[in-house]
Backbone bond lengths (Angstrom), bond angles and torsions (degrees), N, CA, C in turn:
res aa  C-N    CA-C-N  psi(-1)  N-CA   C-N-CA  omega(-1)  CA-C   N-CA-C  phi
1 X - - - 1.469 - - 1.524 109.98 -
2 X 1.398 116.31 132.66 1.515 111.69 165.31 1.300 118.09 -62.47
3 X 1.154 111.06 145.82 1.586 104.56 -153.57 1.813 95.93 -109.39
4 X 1.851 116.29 14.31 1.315 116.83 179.45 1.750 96.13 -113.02
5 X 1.478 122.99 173.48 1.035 98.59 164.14 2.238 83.60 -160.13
6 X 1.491 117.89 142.33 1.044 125.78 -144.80 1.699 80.37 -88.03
7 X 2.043 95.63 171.50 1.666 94.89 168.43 1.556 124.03 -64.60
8 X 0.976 119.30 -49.11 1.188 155.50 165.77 2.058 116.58 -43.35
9 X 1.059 91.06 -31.17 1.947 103.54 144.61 1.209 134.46 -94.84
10 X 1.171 110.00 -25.16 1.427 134.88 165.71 1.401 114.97 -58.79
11 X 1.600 107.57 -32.38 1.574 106.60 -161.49 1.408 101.28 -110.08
12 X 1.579 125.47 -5.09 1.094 137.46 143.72 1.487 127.49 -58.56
13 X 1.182 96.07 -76.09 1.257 83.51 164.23 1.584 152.00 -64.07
14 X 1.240 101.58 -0.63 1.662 133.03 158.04 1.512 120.34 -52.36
15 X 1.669 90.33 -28.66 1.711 95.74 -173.92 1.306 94.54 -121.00
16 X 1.453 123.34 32.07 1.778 106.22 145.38 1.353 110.14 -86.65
17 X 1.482 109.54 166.73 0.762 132.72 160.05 1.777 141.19 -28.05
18 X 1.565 93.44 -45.33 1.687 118.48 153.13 1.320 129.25 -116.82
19 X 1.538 128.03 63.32 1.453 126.64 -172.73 0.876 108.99 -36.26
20 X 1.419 120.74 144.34 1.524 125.01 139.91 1.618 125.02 -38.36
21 X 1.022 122.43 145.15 1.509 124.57 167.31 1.198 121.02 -59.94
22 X 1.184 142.00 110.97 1.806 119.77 -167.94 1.714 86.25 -118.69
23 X 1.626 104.58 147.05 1.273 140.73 179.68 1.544 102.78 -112.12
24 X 1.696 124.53 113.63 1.459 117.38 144.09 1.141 101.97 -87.34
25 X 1.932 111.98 141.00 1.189 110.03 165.96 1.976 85.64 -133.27
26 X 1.515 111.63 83.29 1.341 116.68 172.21 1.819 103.37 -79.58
27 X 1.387 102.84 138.11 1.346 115.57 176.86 1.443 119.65 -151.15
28 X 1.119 116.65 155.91 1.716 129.98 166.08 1.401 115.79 -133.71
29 X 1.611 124.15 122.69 1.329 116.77 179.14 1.677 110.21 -70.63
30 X 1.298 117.60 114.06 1.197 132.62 146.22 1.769 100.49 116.37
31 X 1.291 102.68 21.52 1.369 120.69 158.78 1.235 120.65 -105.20
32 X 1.478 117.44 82.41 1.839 112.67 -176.28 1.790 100.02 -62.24
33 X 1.496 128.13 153.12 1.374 117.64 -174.90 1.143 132.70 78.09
34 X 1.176 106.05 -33.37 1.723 105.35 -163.49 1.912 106.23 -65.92
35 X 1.352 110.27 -41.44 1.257 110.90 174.43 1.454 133.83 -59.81
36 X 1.393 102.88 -19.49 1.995 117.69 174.72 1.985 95.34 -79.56
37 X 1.523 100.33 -43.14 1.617 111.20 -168.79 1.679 99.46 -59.84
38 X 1.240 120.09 -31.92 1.730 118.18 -177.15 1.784 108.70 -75.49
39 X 1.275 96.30 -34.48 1.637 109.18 -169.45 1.241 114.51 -76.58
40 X 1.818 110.60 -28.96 1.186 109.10 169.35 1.636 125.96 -83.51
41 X 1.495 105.48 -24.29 1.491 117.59 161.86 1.340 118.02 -49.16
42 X 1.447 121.25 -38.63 1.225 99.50 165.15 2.149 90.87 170.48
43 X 1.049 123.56 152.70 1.204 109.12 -152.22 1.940 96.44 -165.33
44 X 1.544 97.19 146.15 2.008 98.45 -179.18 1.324 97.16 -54.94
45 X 1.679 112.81 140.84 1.571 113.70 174.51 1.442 109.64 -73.62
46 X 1.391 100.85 150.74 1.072 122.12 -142.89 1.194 164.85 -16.42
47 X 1.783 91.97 86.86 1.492 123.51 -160.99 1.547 108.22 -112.95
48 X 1.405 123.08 128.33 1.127 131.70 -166.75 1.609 112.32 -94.17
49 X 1.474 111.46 150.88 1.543 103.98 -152.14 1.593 85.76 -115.21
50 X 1.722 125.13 153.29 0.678 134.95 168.72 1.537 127.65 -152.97
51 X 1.562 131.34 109.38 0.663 152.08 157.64 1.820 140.61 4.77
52 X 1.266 113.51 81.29 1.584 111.31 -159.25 1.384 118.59 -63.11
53 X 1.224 121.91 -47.89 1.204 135.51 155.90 1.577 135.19 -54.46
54 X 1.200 128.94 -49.32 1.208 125.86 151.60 1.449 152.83 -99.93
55 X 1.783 92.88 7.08 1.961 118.55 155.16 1.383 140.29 -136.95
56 X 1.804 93.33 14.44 1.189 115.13 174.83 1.444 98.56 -129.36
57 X 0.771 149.85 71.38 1.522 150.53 -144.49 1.944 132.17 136.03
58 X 1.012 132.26 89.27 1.655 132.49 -148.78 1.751 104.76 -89.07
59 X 1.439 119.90 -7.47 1.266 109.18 177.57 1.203 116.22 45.42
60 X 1.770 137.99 55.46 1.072 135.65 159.92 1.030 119.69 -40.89
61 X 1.938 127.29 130.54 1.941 101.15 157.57 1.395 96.86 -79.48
62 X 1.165 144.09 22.14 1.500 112.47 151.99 1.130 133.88 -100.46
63 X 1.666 99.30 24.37 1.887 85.81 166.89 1.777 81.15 113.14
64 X 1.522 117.02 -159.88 1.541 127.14 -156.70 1.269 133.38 79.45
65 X 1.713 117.51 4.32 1.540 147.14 161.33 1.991 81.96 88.65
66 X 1.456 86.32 -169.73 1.806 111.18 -167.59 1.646 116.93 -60.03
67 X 1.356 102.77 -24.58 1.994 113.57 173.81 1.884 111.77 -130.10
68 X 1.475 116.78 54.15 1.321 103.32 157.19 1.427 121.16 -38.30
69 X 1.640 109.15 140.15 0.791 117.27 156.69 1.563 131.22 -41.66
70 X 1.641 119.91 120.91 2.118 103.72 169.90 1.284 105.75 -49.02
71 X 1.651 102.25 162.96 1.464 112.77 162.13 1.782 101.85 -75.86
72 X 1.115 93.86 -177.80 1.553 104.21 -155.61 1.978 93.08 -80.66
73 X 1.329 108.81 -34.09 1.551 130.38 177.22 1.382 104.43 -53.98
74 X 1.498 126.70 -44.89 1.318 104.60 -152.45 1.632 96.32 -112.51
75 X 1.708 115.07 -22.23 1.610 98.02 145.21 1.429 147.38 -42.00
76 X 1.542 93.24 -49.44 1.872 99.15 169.09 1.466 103.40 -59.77
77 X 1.357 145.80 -46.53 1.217 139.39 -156.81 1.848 107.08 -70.56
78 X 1.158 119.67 -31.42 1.506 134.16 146.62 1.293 134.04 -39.86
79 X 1.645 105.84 -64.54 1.280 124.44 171.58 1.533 109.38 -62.22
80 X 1.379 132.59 -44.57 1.448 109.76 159.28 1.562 131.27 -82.82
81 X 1.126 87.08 0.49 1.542 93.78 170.86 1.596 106.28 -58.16
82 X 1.257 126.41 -41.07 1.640 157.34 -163.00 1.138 108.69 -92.92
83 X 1.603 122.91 -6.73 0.825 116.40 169.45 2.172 112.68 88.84
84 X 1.034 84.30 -0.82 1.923 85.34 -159.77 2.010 86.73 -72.74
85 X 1.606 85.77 139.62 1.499 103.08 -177.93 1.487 118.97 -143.92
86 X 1.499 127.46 130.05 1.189 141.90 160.63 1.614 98.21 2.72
87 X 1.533 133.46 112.11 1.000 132.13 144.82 1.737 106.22 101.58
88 X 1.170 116.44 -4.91 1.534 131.33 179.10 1.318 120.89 -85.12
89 X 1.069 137.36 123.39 1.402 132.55 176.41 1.733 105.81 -67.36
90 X 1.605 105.68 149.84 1.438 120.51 152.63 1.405 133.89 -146.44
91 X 1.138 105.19 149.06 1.746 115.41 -149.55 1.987 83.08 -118.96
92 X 1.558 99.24 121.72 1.664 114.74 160.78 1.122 92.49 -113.18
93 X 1.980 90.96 136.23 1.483 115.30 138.83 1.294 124.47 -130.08
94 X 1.616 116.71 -173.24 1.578 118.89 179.76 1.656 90.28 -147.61
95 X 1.102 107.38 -153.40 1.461 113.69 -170.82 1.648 102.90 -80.35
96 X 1.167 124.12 -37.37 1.319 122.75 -175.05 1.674 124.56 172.96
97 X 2.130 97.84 -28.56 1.036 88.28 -178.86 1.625 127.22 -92.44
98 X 1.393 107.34 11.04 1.721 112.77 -176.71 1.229 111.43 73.86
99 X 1.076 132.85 -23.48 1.046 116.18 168.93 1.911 129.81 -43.20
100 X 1.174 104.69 -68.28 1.898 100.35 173.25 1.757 97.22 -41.37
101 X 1.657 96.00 -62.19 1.910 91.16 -161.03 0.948 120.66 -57.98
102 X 1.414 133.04 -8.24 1.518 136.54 150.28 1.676 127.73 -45.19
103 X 1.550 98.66 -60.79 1.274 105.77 150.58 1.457 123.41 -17.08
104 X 1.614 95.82 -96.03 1.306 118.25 -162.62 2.018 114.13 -49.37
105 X 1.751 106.74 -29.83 1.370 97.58 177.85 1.413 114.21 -89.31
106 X 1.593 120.94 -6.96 1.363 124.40 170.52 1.526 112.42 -60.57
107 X 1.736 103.41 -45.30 1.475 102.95 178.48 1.318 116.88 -68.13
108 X 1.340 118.36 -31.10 1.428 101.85 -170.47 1.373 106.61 -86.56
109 X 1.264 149.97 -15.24 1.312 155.04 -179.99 1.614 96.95 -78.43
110 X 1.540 115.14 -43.73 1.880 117.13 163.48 1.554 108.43 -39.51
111 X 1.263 103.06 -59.45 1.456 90.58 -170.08 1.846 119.85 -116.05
112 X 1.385 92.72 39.33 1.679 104.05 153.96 1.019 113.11 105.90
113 X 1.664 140.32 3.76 1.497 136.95 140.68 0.940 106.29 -91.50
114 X 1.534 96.45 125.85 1.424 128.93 174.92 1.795 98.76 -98.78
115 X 1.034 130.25 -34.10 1.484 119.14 -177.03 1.403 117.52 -66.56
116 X 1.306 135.30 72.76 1.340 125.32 -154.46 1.740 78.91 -165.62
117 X 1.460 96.16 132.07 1.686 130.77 166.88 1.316 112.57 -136.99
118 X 1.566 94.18 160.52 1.781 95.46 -171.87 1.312 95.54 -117.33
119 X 1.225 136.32 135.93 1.185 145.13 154.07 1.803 131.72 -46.89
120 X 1.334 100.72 83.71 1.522 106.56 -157.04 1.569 106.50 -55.63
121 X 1.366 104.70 146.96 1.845 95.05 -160.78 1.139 140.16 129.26
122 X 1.750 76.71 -66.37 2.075 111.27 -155.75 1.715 108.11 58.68
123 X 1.869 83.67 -137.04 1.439 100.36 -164.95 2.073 106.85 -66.66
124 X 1.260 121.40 -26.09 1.243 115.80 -164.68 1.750 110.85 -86.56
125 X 1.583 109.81 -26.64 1.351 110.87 159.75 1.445 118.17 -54.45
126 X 1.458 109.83 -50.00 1.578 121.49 -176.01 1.145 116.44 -44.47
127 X 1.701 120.63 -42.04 1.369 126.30 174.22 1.100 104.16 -88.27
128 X 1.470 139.64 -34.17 1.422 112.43 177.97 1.580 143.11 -60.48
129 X 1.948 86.67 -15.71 1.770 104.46 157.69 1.295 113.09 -105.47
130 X 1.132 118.68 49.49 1.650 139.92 172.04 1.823 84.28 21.55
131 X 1.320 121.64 78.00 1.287 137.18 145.29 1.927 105.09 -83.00
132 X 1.565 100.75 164.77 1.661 101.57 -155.66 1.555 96.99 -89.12
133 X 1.084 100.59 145.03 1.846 111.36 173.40 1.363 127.05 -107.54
134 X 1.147 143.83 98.29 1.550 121.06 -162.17 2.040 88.45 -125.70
135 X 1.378 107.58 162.63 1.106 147.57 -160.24 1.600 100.33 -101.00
136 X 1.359 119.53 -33.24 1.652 115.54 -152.76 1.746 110.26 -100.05
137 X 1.521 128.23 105.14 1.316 145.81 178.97 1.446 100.51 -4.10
138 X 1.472 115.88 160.21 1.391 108.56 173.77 1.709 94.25 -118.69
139 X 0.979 136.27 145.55 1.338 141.90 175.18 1.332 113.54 -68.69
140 X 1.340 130.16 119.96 1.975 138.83 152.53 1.470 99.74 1.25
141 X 0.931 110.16 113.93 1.390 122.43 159.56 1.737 117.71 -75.43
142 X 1.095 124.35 -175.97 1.383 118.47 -176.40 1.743 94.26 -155.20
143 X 1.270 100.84 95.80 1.749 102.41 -174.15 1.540 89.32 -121.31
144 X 1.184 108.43 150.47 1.332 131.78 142.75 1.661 142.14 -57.78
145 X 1.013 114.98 -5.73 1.694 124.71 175.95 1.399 110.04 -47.18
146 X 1.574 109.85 107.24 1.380 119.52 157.14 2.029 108.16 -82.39
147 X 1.203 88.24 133.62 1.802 103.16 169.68 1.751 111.80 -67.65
148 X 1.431 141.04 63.75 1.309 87.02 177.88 1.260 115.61 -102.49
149 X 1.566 112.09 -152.46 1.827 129.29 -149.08 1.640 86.40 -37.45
150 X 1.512 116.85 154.06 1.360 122.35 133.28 1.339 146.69 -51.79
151 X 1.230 106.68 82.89 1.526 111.90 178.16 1.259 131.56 -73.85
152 X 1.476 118.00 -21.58 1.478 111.81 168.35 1.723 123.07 -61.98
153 X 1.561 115.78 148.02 1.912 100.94 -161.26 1.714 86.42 -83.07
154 X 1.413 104.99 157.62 1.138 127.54 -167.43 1.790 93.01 -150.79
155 X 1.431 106.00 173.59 1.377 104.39 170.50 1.688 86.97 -174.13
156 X 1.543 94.50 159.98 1.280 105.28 -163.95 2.147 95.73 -116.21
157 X 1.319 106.48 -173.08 1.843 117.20 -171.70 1.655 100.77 -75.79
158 X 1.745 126.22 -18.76 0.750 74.41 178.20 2.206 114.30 -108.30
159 X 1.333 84.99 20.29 1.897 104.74 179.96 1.778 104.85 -78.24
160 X 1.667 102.21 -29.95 1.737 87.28 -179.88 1.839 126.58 -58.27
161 X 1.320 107.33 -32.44 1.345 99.15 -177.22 1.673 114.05 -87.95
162 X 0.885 141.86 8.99 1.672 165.72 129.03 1.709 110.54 -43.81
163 X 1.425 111.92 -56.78 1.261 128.41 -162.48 1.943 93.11 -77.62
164 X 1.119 100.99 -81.30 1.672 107.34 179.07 1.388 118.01 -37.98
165 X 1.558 121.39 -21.55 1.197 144.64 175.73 1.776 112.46 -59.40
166 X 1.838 100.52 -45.69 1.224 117.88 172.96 1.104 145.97 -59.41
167 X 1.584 96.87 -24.62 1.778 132.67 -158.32 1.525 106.03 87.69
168 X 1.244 121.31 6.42 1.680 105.82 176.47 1.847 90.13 -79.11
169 X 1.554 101.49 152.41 1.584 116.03 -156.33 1.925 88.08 -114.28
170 X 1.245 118.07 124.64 1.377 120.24 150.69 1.529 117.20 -85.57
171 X 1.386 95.83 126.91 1.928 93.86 161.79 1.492 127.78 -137.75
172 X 1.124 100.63 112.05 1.398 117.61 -179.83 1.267 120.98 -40.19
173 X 1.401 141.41 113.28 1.392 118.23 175.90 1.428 98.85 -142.81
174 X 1.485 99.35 88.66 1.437 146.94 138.46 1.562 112.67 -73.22
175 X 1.191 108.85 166.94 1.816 117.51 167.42 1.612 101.77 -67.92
176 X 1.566 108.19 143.97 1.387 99.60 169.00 1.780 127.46 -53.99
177 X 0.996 119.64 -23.65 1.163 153.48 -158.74 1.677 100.17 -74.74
178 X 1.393 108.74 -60.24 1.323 124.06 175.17 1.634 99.72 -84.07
179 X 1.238 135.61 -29.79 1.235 109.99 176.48 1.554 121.90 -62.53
180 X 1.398 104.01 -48.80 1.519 133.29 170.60 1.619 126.38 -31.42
181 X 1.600 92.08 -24.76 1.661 117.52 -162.97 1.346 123.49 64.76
182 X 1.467 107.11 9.12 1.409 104.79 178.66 1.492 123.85 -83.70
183 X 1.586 116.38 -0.32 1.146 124.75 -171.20 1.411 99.11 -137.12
184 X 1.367 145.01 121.42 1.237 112.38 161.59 1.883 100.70 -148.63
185 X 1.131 112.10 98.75 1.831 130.00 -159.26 1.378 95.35 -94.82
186 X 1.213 120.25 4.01 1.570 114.17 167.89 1.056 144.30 -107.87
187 X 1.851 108.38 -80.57 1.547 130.42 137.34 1.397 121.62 -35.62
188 X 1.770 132.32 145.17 1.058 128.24 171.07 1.420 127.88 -70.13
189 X 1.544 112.70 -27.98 1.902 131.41 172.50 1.956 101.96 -100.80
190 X 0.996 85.91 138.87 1.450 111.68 -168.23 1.811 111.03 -92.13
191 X 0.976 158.83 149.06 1.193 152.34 -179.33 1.623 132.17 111.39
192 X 1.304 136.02 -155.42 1.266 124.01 155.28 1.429 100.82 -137.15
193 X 2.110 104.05 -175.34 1.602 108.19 164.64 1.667 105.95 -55.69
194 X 1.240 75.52 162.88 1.756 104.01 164.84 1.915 111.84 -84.10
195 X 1.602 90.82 105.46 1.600 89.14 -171.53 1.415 116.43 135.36
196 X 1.347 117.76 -57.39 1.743 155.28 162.46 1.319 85.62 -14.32
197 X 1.943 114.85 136.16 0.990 130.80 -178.66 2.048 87.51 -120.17
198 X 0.926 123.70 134.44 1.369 130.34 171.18 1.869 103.95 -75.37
199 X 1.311 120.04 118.23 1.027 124.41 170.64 1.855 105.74 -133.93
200 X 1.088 122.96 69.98 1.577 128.49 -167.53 1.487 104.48 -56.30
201 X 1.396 116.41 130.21 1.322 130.95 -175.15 1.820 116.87 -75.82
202 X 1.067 96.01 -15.47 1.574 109.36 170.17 1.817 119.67 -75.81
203 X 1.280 103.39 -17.45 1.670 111.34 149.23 1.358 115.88 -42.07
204 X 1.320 108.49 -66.52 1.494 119.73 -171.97 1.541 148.25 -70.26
205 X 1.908 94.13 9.75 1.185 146.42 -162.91 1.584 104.83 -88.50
206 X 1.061 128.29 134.80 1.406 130.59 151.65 1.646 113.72 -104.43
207 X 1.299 98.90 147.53 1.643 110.91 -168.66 1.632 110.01 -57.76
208 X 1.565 121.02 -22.94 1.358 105.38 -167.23 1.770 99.90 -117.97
209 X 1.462 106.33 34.05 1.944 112.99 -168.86 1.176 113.68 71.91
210 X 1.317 107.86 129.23 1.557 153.21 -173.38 0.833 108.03 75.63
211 X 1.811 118.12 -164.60 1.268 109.59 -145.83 1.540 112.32 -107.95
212 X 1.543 119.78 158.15 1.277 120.85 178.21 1.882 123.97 -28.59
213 X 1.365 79.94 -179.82 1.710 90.19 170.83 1.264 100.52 -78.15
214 X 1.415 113.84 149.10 1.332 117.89 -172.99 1.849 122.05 -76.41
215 X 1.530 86.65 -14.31 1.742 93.98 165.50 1.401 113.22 -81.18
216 X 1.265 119.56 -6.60 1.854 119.56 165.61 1.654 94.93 -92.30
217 X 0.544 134.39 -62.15 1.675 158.79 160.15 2.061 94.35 -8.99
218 X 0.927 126.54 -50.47 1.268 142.40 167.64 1.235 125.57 -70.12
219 X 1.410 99.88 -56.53 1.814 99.90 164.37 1.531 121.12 -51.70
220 X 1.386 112.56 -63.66 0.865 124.25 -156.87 2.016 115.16 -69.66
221 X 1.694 112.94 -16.49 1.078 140.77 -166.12 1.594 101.16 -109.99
222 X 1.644 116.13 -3.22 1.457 100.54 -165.49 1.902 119.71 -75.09
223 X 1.168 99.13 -17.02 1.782 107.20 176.08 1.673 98.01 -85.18
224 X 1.088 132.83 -0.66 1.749 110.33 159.97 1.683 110.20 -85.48
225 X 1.197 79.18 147.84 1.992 97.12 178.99 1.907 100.51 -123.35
226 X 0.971 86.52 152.85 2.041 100.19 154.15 1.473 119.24 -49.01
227 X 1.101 130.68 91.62 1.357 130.81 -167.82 1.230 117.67 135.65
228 X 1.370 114.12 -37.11 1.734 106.03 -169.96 1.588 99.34 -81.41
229 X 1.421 89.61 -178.67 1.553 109.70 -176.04 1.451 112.92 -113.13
230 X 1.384 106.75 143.39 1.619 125.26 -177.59 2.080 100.46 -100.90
231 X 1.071 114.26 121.61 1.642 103.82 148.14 1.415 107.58 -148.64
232 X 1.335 107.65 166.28 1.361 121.13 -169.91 1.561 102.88 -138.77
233 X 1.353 118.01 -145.35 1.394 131.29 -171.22 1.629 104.85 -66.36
234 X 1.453 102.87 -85.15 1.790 115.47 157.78 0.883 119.95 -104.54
235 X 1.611 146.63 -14.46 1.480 124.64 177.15 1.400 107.67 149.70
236 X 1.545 98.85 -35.52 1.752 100.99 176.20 1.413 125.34 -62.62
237 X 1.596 128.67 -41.27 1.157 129.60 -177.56 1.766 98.93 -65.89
238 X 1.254 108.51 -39.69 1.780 109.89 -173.83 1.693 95.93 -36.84
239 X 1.147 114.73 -55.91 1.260 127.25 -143.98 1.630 114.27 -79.51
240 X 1.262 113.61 -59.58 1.540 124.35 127.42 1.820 112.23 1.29
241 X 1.588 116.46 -71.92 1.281 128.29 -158.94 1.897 105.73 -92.47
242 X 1.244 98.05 3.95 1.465 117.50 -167.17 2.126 85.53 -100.95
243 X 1.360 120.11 -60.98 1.263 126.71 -131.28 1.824 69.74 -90.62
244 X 1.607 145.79 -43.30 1.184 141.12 138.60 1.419 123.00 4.48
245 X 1.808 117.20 -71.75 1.047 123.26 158.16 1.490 149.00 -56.48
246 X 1.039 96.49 -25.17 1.821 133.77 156.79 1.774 109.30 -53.04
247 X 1.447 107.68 -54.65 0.978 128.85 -160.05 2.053 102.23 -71.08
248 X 0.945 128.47 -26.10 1.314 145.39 -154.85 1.515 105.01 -145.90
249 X 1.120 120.31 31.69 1.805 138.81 176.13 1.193 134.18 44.83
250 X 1.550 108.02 33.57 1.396 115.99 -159.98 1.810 94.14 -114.96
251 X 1.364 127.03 114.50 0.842 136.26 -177.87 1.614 140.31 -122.04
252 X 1.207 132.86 155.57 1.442 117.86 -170.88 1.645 117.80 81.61
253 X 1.872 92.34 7.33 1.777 89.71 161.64 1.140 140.54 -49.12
254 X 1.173 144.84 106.18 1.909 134.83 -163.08 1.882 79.91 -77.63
255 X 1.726 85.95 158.65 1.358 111.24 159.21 1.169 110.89 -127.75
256 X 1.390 112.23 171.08 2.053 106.33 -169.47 1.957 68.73 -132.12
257 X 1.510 116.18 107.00 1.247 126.73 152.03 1.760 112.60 -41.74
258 X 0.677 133.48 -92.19 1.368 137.55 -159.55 1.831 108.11 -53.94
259 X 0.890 105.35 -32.88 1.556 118.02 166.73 1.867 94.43 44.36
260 X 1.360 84.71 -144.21 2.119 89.35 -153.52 1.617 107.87 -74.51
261 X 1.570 115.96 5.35 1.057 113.08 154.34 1.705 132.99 -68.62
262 X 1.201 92.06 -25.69 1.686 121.02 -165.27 1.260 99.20 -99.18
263 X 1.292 144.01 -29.01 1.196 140.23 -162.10 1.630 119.91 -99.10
264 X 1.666 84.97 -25.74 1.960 88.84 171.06 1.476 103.00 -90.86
265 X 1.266 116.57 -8.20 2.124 97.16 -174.97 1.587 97.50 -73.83
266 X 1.115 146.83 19.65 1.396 130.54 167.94 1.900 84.27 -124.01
267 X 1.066 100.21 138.72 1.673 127.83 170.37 0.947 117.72 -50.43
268 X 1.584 111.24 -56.78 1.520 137.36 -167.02 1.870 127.11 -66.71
269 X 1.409 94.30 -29.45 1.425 103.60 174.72 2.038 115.66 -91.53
270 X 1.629 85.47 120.84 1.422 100.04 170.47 1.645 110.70 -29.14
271 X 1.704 87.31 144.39 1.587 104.47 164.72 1.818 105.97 -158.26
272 X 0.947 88.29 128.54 1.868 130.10 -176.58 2.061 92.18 -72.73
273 X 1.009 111.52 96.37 1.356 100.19 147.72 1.823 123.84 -143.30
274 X 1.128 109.91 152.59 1.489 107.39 175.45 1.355 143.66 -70.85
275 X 1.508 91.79 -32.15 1.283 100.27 168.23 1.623 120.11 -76.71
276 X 1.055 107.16 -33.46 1.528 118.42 172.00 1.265 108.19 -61.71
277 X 1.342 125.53 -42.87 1.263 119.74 152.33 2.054 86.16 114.24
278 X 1.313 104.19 16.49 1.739 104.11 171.60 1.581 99.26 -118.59
């Protein structure tokens, strides 16, 4: 299955008979709200909004960088919230840049829907093919979605130096800027892993939301293989640059969830930066 799906299919398929389930998951990092505030401005009819930060995200106190992964429990309790059901299609969006809807279709393909596309775009494609906008809540759905185990490969801080060991290749795709350590407006340690190939996810970007033509989309994706590892800040861009790879048939990308959030809370593990001059 293509794992993108255009406005303009979207709005077709809106008027079958059995819609797809559509998920907004609009977001801004370091905007608590702002993503319910877009959904309520006006949002695909009836598409249920869900929350990146506090239901796509488990906030361990033990650590797991800035977006742990949910437990598998309190996703399903979401996912039927939305209505998502055994055998049903679902369509994610965000505002445009894929980022959240990356997320959200990584998880559900993690834990066993595979019928899930992201709406290339999001919300600003939708209006640019004057698709319909309405204002009015969508009511709790009542779906059936069981979570199970996580099957997509993942690997955690302490599998990267094992993995790189192998020849599987990690690449960071952070801003160069933040990979470099010369910029870092987020995290408190500045730099990257030891190893980390910089592949910035803003390549894969088109100027007016979502993602390139898929012949940039190729170039720019051609040194990933099946096996290596994706990390980013916390986990979202991984995922984003994961649903990218998907997109252009490259599959069986691991992501390292916790990414460079997760990797500086222990002291002990190397960090590569430039400005530091290590």
């Amino acid at each position: 299955m293509n794992p993108l799906i255009s406005a303009r299919g979207l709005a077709q398929e809106l008027a079958d008979p059995r819609p797809p389930v559509v998920i907004d998951v609009s977001y801004q990092l370091g905007r608590p709200g702002w993503g319910r505030e877009q959904y309520d401005a006006g949002h695909v009819p009836g598409a249920h909004f869900v929350d990146v930060e506090t239901e796509l995200s488990a906030h361990r106190p033990d650590g797991g960088g800035r977006h742990p992964l949910p437990t598998p429990e309190a996703f399903q309790r979401v996912m039927r919230r939305c209505g998502v059901r055994l055998g049903r299609d679902v369509v994610v969006l965000d505002q445009g840049t894929m980022l959240a809807a990356g997320r959200l279709w990584w998880l559900l393909r993690h834990h066993g829907h595979d019928a899930v596309r992201v709406l290339d775009g999001g919300m600003a494609a939708w209006r640019r093919a004057g698709g319909a906008v309405t204002t009015e809540p969508t009511p709790e759905g009542a779906g059936d979605f069981v979570a199970g185990p996580g099957r997509l490969p993942t690997v955690d801080a302490d599998q990267i130096p094992s993995a790189l060991a192998t020849g599987r290749r990690l690449f960071d795709v952070r801003a160069a800027e933040r990979y470099a350590g010369l910029n870092e407006p987020i995290d408190p340690v500045a730099g990257h892993i030891p190893g980390a190939v910089n592949l910035p996810a803003g390549r894969l970007l088109a100027e007016g939301g979502g993602f390139a033509p898929v012949e940039v989309l190729r170039r720019e994706l051609a040194e990933v293989r099946p096996g290596d590892i994706l990390s980013c800040g916390s986990g979202l861009t991984a995922s984003q640059v994961a649903l990218a790879c998907e997109a252009v048939g490259t599959r069986d990308v691991a992501i390292y969830p916790g990414s460079w959030s997760d990797w500086i809370t222990e002291p002990t593990r190397p960090v590569v930066s430039e400005a530091a001059g290590t």
